[in-house]
N, C-alpha and C positions, 0 to 999 in steps of 0.2 A: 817498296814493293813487297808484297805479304806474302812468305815462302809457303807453297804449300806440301799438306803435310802426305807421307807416302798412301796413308787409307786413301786421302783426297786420290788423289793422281791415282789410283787405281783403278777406283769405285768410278772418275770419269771415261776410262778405258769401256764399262761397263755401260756406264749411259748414252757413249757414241749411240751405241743402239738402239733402235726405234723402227715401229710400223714403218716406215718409210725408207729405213735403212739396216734392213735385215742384216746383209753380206756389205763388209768393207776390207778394201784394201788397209795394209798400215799404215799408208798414207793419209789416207782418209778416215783412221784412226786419230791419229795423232795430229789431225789439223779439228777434226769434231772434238776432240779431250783437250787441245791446247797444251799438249805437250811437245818437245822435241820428238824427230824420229828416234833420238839417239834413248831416249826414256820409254817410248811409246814401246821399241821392240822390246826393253827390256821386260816391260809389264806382262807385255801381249806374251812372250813366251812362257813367265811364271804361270800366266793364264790356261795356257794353251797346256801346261806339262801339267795342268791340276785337274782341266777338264771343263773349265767354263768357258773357253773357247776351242772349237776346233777350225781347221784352215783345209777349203777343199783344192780340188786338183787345178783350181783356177790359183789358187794364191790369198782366194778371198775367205774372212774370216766371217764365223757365222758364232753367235751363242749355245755352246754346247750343252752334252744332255747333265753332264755334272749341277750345273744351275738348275734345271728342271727337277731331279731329284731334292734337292736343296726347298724348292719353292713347294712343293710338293706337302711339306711338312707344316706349311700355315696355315694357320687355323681356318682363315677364311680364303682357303685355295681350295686342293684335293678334297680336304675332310668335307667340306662343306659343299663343292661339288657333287659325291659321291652318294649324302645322304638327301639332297636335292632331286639328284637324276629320274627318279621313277614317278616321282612328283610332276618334273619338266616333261617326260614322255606323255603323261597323260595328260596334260596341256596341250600337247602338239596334237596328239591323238583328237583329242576334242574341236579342234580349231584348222588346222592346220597350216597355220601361219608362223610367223618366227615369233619361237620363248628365248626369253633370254632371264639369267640371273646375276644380279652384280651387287656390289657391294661401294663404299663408299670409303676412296682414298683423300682427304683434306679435299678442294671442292671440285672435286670430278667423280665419276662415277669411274668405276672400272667394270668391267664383263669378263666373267667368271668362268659361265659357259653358254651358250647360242644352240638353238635348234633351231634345225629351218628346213622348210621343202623345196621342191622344186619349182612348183605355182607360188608361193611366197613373195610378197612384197619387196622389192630391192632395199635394202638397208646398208648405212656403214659403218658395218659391226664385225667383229671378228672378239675370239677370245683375246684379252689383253688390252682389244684397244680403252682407252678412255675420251670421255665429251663432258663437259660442265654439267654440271647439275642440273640447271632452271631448265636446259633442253630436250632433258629425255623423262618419261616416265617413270623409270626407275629412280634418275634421277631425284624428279619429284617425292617421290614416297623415300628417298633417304633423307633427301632438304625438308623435308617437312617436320621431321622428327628427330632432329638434330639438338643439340641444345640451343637454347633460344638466340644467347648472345653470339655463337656461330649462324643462326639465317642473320640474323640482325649484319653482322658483317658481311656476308656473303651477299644479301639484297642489296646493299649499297653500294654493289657493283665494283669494276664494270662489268656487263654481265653483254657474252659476247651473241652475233647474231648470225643464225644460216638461212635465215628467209623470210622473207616478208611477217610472219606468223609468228617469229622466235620471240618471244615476252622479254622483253629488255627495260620495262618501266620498273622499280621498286615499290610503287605500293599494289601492283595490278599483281607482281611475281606474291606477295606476302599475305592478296587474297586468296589467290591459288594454293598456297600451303595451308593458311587457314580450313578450305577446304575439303583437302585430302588429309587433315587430321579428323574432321568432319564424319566424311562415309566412308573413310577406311581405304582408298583408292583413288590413283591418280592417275589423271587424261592428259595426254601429251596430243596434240593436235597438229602437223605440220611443223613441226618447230626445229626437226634435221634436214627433211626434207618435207616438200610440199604434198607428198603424195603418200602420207605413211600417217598413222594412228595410232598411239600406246594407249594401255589399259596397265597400269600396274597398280601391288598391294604390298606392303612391307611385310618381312620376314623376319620373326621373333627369334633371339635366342633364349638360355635357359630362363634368363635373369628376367623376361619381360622386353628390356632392350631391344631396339630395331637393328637388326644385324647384317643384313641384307633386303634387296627387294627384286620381285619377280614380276616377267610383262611378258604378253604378247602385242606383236606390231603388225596391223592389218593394215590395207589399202583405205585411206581416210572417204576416199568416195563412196564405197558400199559398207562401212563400217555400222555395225551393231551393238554399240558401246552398253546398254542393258544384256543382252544377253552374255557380252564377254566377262560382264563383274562378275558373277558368282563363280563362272570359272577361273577368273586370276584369284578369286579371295580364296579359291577352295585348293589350290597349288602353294598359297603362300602359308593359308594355314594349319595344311599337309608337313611342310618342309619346317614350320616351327615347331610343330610336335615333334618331327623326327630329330630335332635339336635340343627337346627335352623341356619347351616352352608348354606349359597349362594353363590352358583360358582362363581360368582364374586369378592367374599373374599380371594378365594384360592389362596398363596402364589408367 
């Protein structure tokens, strides 16, 4: 049996955690981390006396603000939030449906930051969460411009499915990229849910590099997929300038 080492057994004190499991007892600690209770407390109090966890008056432990500070300082967290934002407002402003911005963790998308209204489309997004790539728009415009032998592994699946619509064949996914390397812009059709439509465009950093990517997600039944491109290419090409990216660099 492979002993593991103390970062391990920490760091899974920390991945207990998830959209689905905000708040945990230390029970339910130490049975999601696979540790004893008798290691789990030991962990969870180092944790707790440093600030990456706090435990409220129920008992139950939550991720504290110590970690958000921490996270705060990645490059493609805060910073990149921040010089996005006015970019994303006037996206919403234009549209008024849900922008979102994410970036691209090994083959998931992650969401950075969400704007959304009240009439807006139901979506299942939240900052943080993550969804495979081939299923969301943003996804698309990061899989597209990935290094090649990354789609190449990634197309060859399995690539998972949320509805009838979700593209799960490899050479129909590898036209699709083809693409949206094409016109600069990728269409997510149905593919989370049945009722929802992306329009996204990649976001440049300095280097030229695809650094992130930017969507809004409207209701697929009245959707206006021409008139939304110039506004998603005109937020993503906003947001790579403010990253210090010149047209001139672009690929």
């Amino acid at each position: 049996m492979t002993t593991r080492s103390a970062p391990d057994r920490l760091l899974s004190v920390l991945a207990a955690f998830d959209l689905e499991h905000p708040a945990l007892s230390l029970t339910d600690i130490s049975r999601r981390a696979g540790l004893t209770l008798t290691t789990a407390h030991r962990l969870v109090a180092a944790l707790t006396d440093w600030g990456a966890l706090e435990r409220d008056e129920a008992g139950l432990y939550h991720v504290g603000l110590r970690l958000w500070e921490v996270a705060a300082l990645a490059p493609r967290g805060l910073a990149l939030r921040q010089v996005a934002l006015p970019y994303l407002e006037d996206l919403y402003e234009a549209t008024h449906e849900n922008v979102q911005l994410a970036v691209r963790d090994g083959g998931e998308v992650v969401y950075i930051e969400w704007l959304s209204g009240r009439s807006a489309v139901g979506v299942h997004i939240r900052v943080g969460a993550r969804w495979p790539l081939h299923a969301t728009g943003v996804g698309l415009a990061l899989l597209a411009h990935s290094a090649p032998e990354f789609q190449d592994e990634y197309c060859a699946g399995p690539l998972a499915s949320f509805t009838p619509y979700t593209v799960t064949e490899p050479a129909r996914l590898r036209r699709m990229l083809a693409e949206v390397r094409r016109t600069g812009v990728a269409v997510s059709s149905r593919q989370v849910t049945d009722d929802a439509l992306s329009v996204a465009a990649p976001v440049r950093g300095p280097d030229g590099t695809v650094a992130a990517a930017v969507s809004v997600v409207v209701p697929q039944a009245d959707a206006q997929v021409p008139a939304l491109v110039p506004a998603v290419r005109l937020a993503a090409r906003g947001i790579s300038r403010g990253l210090g990216w010149q047209p001139e660099q672009e690929p």
